[in-house]
GUNUMI-11974 format. One line per 4 residues: number of its first residue (from 0); their letters; for each residue x, z, y of N, C-alpha, C. Coordinates in Angstrom, 2 decimals, padded with zeros to 5 digits. Each point is the difference from the previous one (the first is absolute). Layout:
REM residues N
NUM) A) X:Z:Y:X:Z:Y:X:Z:Y | ...
REM end
This chain:
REM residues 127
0) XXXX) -052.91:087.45:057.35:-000.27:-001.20:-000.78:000.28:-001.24:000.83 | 000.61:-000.82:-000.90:000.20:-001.04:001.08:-001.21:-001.13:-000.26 | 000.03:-000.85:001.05:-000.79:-001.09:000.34:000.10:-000.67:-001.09 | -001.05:-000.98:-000.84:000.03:-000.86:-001.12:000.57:-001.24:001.49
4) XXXX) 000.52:-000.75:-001.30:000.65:-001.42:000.82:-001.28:-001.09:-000.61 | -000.56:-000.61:000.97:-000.93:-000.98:-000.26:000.75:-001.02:-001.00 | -000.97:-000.18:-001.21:000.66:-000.51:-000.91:-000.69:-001.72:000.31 | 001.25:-000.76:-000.11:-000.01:-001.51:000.42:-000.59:-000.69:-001.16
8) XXXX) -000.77:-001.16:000.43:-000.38:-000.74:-000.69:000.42:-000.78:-001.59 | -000.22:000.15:-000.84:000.93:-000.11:-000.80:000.00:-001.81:-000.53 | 001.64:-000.53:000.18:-000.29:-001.37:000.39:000.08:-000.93:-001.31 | -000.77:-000.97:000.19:-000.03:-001.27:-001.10:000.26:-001.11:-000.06
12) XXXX) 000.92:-000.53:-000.66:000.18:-001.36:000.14:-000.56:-001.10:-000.95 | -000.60:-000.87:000.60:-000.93:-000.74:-000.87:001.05:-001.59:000.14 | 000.26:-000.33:-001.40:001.28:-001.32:-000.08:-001.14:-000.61:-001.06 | -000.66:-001.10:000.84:-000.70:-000.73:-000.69:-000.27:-001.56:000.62
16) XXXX) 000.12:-001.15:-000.04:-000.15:-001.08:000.58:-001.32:-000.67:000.16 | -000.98:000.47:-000.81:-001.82:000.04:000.05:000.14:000.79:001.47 | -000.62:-000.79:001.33:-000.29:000.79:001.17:-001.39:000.06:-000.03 | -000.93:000.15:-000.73:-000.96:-000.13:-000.49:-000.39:001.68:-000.63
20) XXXX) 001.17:000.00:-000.91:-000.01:000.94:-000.78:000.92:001.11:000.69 | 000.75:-000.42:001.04:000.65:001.49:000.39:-001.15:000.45:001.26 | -000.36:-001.02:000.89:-001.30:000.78:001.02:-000.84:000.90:-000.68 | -000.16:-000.40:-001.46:-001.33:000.66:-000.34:000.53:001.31:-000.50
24) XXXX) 001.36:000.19:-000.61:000.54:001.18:-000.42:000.35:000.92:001.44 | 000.27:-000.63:001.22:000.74:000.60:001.33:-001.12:000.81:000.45 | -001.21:-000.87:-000.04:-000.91:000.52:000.49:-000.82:001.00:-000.47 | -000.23:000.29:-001.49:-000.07:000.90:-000.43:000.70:001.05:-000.01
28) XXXX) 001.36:000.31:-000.25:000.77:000.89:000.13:000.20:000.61:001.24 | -000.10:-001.01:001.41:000.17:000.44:001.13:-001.39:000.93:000.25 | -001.07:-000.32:-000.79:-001.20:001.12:000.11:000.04:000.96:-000.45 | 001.14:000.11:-000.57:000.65:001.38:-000.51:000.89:000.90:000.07
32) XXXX) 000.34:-000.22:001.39:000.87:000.69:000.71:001.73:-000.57:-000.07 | 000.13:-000.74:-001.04:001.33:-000.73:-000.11:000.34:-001.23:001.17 | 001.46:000.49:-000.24:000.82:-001.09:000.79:000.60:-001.29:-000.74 | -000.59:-001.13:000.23:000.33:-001.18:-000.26:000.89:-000.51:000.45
36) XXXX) 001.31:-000.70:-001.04:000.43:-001.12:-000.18:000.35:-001.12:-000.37 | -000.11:-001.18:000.52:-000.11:-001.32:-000.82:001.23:-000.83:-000.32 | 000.41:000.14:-001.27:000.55:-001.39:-000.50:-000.59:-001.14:-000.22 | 001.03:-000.90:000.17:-001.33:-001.85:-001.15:000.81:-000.28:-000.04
40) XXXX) 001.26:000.24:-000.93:000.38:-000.65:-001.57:001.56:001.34:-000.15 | 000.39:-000.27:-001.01:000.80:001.00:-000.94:001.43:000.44:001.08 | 000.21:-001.10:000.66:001.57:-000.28:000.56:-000.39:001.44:000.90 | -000.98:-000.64:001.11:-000.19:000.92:001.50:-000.83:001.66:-000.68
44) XXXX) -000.71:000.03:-001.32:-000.29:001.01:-000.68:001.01:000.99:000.01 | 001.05:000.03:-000.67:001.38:000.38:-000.12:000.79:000.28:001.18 | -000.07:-000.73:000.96:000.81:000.12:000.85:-001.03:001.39:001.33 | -001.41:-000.07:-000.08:-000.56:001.10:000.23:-000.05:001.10:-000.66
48) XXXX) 000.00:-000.21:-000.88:-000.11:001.66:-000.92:001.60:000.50:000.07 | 000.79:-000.63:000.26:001.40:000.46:000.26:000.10:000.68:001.80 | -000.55:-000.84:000.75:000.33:000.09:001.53:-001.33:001.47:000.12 | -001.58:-000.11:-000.74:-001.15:000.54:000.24:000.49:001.44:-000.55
52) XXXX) 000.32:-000.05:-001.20:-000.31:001.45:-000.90:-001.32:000.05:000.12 | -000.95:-000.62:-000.87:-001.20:000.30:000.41:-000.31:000.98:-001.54 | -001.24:000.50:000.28:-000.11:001.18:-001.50:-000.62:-000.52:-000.78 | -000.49:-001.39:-000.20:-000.71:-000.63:-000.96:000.19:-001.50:000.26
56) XXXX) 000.63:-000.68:-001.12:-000.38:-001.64:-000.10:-001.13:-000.74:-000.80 | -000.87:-000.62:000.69:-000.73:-000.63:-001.09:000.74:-001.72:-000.09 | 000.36:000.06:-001.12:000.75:-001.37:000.05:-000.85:-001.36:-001.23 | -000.21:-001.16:000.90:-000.53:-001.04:-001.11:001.40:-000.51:-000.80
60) XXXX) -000.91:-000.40:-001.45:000.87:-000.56:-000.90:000.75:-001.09:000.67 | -000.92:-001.21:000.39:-000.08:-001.22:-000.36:000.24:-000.54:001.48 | 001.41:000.28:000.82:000.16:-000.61:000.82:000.82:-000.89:000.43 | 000.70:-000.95:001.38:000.73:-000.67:000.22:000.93:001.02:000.29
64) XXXX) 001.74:-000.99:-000.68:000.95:000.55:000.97:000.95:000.56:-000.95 | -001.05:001.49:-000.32:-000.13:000.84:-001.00:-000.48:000.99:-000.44 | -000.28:-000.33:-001.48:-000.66:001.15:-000.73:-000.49:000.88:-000.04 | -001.26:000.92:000.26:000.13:001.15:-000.17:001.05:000.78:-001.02
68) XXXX) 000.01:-000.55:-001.24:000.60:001.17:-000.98:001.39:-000.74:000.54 | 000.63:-000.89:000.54:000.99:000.35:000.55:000.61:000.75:001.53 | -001.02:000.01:000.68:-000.03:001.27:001.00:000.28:001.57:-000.65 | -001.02:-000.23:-000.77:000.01:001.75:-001.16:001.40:000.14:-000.37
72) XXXX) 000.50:-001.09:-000.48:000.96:000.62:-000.73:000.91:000.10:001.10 | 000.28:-000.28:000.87:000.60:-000.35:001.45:000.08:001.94:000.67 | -001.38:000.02:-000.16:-000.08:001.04:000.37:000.02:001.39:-000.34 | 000.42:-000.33:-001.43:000.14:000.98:-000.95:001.49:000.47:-000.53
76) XXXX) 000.71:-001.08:000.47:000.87:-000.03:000.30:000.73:000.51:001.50 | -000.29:-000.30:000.73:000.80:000.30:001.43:-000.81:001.12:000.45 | -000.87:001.33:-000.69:-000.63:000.54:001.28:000.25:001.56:-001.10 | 000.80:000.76:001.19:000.20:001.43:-000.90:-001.23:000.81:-000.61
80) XXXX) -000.70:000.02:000.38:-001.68:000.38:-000.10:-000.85:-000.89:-000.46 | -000.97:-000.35:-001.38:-000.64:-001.76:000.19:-001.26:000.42:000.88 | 000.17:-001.26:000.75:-001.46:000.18:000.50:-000.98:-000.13:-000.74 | -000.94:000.21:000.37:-001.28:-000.27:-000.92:-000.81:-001.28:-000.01
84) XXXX) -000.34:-000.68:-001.01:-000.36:-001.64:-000.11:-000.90:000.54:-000.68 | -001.22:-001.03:000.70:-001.26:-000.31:-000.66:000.38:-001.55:-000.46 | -000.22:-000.53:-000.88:-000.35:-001.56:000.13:-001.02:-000.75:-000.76 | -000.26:-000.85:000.93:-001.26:-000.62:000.20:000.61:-001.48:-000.80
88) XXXX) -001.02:-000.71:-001.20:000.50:-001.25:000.02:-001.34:-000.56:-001.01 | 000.24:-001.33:000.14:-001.36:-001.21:-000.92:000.04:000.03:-000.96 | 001.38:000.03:-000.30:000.61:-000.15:-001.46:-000.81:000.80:-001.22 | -000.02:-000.63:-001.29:-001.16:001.04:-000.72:001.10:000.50:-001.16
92) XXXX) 000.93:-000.76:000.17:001.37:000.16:-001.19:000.10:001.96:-000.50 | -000.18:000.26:-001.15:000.53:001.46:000.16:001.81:000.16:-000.27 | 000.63:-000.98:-000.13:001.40:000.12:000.12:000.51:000.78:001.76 | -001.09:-001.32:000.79:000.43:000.42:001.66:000.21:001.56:000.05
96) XXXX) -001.30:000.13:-000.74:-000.57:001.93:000.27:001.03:000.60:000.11 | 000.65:-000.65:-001.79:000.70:000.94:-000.96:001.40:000.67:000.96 | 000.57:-001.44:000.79:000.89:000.02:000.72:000.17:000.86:000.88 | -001.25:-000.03:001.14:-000.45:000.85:001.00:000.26:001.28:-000.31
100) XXXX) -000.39:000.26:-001.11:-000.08:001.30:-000.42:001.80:000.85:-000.62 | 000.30:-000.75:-000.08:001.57:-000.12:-000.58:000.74:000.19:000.88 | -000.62:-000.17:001.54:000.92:-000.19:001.56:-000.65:001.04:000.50 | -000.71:000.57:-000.36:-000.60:001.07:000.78:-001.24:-000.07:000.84
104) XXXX) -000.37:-000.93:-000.30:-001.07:-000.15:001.22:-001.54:001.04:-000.39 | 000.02:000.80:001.20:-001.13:001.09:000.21:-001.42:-000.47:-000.38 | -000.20:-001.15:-000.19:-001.64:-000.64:-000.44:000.14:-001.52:-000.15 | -000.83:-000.34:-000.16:000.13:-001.61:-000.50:-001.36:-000.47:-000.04
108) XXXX) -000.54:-000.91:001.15:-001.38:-000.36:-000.17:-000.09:-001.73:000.44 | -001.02:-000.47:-000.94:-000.41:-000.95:-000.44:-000.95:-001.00:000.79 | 000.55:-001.15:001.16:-000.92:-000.30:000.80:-000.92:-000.63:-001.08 | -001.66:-000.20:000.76:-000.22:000.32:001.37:-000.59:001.97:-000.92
112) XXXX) 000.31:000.62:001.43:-000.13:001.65:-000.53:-000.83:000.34:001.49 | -000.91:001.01:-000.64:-000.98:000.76:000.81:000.74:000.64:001.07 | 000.08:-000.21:001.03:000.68:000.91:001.25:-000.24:001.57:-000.10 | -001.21:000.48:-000.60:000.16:001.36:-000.64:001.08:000.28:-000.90
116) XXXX) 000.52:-000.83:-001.08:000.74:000.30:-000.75:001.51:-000.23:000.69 | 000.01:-000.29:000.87:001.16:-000.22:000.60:000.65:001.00:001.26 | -001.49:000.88:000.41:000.21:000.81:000.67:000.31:001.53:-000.89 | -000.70:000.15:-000.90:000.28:000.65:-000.98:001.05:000.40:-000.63
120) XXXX) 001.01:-001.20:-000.30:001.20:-000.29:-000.31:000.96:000.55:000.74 | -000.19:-000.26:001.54:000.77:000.26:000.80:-000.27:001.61:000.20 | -001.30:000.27:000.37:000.29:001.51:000.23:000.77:000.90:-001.17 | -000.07:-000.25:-001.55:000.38:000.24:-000.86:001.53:000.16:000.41
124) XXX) 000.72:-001.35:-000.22:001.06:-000.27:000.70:000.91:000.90:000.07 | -000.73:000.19:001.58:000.72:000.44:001.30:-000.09:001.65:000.25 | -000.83:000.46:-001.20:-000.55:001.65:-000.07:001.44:000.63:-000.76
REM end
């Protein structure tokens, strides 16, 4: 039998411009055995999840630069495999949702959201 290969951290990228709101998500998740990484805003978002391959994005709607749902579609576009998107946004619109949901995105939650429900999400996710 061979040796199991220690299975690596499984990594996250958090593209949100609230640094407020990504400490509080980093820090939770990092209590959970995940590997954190930080975007703050859509441009440098994109340009990590391309350079990172990370196994989960949580991406905000409502940023400078650009867009979440234009990252999504960015990324839904250029990536042979989609990654997996959570996204996080203020917005109460159910069109945004409707959209989200139209691009694929793995969950869709509604600031401000219980850090349980967000950890939840993710283990869901990423299972």
């Amino acid at each position: 039998m061979s040796e199991a290969q220690p299975t690596r951290p499984k990594r996250i990228l958090l593209v949100d411009d609230d640094a407020e709101i990504v400490e509080s998500m980093r820090i939770a998740l990092e209590s959970r055995g995940y590997q954190i990484l930080i975007a703050r805003d859509g441009n440098q978002g994109l340009a990590m999840a391309e350079k990172e391959d990370p196994d989960l994005v949580i991406l905000d709607m409502m940023m400078p630069k650009r867009s979440g749902f234009l990252v999504l579609e960015k990324l839904r576009r250029t990536r042979p495999v989609p990654v997996r998107v959570i996204m996080i946004t203020a917005n109460e619109g159910s069109r945004h949702k409707a959209y989200a949901e139209m691009l694929g995105v793995d969950d869709y939650l509604r600031k401000p959201f219980a850090m349980d429900r967000l950890l939840d999400s993710v283990q869901r996710v990423l299972a």
